[in-house]
N, C-alpha and C positions, 0 to 999 in steps of 0.2 A: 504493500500500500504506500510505502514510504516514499518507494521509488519512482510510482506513477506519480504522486503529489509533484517530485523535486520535478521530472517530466514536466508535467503539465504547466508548472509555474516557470520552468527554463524556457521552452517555447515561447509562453508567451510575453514573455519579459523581453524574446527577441523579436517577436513579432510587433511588439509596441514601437522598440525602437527601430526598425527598419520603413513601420510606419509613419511615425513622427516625424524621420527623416524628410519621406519624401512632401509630408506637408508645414512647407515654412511660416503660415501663421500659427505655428505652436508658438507658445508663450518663452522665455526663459527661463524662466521658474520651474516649466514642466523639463526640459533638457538635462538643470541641473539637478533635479529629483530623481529624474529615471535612473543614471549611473548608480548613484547609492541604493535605490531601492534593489534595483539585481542583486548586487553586491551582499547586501542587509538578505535576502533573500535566500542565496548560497548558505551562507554564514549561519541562519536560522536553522537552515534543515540539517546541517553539520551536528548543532547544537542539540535539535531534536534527537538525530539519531544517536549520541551520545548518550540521552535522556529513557529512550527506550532499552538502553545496553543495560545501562543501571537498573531498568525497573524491572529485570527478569529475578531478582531478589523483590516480593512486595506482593501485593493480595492481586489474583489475574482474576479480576471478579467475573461471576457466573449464577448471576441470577436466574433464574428460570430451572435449573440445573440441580442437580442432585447429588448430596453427597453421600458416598458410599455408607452404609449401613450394615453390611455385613462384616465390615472389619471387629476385632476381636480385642477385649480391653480388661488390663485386669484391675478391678476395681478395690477399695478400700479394705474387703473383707480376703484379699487376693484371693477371690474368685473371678473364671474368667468369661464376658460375659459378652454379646455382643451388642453394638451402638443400634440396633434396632429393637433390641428389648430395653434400651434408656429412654429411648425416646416417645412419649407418646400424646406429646402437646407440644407448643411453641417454645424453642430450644436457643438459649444464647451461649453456643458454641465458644471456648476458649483456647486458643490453642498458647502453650509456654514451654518455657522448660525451668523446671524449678531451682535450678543454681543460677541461672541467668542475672548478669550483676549490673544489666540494661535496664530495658524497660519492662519487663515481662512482673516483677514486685509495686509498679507503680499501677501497671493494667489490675492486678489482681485485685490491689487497693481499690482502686477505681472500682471494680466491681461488686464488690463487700457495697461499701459505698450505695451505691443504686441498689442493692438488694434491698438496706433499710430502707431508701426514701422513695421508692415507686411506690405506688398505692393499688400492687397485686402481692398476691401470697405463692410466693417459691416453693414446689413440691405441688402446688393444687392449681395455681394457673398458668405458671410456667417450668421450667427448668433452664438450671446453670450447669455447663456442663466442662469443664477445663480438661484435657488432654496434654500430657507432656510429650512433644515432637523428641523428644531426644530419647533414645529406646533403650540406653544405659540407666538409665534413671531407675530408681524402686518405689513402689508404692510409698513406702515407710517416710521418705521425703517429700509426699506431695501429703500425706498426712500430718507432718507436722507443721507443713504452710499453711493447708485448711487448719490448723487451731492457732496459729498465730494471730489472722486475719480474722476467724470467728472472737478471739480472746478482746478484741477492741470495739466489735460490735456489740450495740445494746441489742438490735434482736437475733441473739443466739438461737432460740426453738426455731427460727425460720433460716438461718444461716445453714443447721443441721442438712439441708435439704442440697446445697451447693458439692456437688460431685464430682470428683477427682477420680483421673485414672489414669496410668501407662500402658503401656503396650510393645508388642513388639516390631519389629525395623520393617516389614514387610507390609503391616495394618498402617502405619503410621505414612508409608511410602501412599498407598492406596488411599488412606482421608485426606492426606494434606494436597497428594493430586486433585480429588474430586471437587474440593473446596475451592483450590485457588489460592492455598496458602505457601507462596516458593519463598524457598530459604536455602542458606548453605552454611557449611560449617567453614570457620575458619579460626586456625587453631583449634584451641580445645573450647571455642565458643563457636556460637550461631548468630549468622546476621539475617534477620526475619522479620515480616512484617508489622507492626504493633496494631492490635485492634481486636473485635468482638466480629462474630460470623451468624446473622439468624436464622434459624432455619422452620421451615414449619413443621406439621407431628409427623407426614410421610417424608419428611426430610429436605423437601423442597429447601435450594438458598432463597432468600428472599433479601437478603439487606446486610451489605458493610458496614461497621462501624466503627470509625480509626480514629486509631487516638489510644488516652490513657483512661479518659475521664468524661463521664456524658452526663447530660442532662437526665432527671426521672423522667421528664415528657419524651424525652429523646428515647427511652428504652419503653417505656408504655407503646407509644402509637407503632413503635418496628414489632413488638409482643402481639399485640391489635393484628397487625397489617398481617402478621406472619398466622396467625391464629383464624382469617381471612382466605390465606392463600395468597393473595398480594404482594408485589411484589415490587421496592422501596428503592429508591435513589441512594446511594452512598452518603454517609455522615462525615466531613473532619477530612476530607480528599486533600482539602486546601497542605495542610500538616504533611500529611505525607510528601507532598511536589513537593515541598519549599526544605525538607530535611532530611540528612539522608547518615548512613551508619560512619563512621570515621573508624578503619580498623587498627588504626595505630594509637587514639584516644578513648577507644571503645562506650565511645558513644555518640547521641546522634546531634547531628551540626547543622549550619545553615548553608545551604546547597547553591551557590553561589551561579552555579553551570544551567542548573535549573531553571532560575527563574531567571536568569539572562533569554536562555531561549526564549520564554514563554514575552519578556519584557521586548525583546526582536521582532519577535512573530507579532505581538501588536501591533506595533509600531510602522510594519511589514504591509499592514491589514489597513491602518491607518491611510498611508502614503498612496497605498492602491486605491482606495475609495476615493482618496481626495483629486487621484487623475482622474479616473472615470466622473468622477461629479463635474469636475472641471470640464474635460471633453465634452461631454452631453451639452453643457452652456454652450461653449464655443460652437 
């Protein structure tokens, strides 16, 4: 797709000015415009494809889409069960990995968090469902983070309800596919998406949620929407474009390469409009 775009915009960026050329009441202003606009234009799509390279780490979202349910998980009691016997209402999927020295303790926060302050009941209208991507990992440590995170919460009987589990390298390969969740390890860490995944009770996705920390309304109406079948616009997209992992400060920065393109491509978009407006007067 990338390619026809650069295409289709090289063309006629030469087509303008071969045209312009041959008509001399063009203004000045358009003459000195056109040059930088190509130029600004190369240079955009450079940037894009750069921007793309990076995002093959980050959520390849797949609404509409289903996430694998047969994969295999051993849960708190290390019994091993499968994700289509957890699931059997509107489901706020978490994926982490429980050593993670990133984001993965500020997401879980976040999610304690909205448990108390939405105004539904965990276990009876919804489920929270957290998965450790990392298949080294034991039960025993994702249970001691659930009681860290329940220990601070005031409503603990309903906290009870938020589910932890691992699994192994093959189930784990098979959910994080289906979902759209790509990651990679580097070193003896993981650079992966940060965010929440809704799904509805036959496991439909229905709705990205990125970030650390959401609004109650923000996790009600995606609950609603998913409990519906419906199927919801991405929350907090803005966060992810503009920040990206630093593997030498192991942690996430401000993406400077990013929002250049995006601030080009405007500006790109901009310059184009304002010949054509002009043209069409003259």
């Amino acid at each position: 797709m990338l390619i026809t775009q650069r295409n289709f915009w090289k063309e006629y960026f030469i087509y303008l000015w071969i045209n312009n050329l041959d008509n001399f009441a063009m203004s000045r202003l358009k003459l000195i415009l056109l040059l930088p606009v190509w130029l600004i234009g190369i240079c955009s799509f450079a940037q894009i494809s750069l921007y793309d390279q990076q995002m093959q780490v980050g959520f390849e979202e797949k609404q509409g889409q289903y996430a694998d349910l047969n994969v295999k998980l051993i849960d708190e009691d290390g019994n091993t069960v499968l994700l289509k016997d957890i699931i059997d209402k509107p489901t706020i999927l978490n994926l982490v990995y429980f050593r993670c020295p990133g984001t993965c303790s500020p997401l879980m926060w976040g999610v304690s968090k909205f448990i108390e302050e939405v105004d539904l009941q965990l276990g009876t209208d919804y489920e929270v469902v957290t998965i450790s991507f990392d298949y080294t990992e034991h039960i025993q440590t994702g249970i001691q983070k659930k009681a860290n995170y329940i220990s601070a919460m005031k409503k603990k009987d309903h906290a009870e309800h938020w589910q932890f589990f691992v699994s192994d390298s093959t189930s784990i390969a098979r959910l994080t596919q289906s979902v759209g969740f790509n990651y990679k390890r580097v070193n003896n860490e993981f650079v992966h998406p940060t965010g929440l995944i809704a799904l509805a009770a036959d496991g439909m996705i229905t709705r990205y949620l990125r970030g650390i920390e959401f609004l109650p309304f923000e996790i009600k109406i995606t609950l609603v929407e998913a409990a519906d079948g419906k199927i919801g616009p991405s929350i907090n997209r803005v966060l992810a474009v503009c920040y990206s992992y630093d593997e030498n400060s192991n942690k996430f920065v401000f993406n400077v390469t990013r929002v250049s393109a995006i601030v080009i491509s405007f500006m790109v978009l901009v310059i184009f409009l304002f010949l054509v407006l002009t043209r069409k007067r003259n």
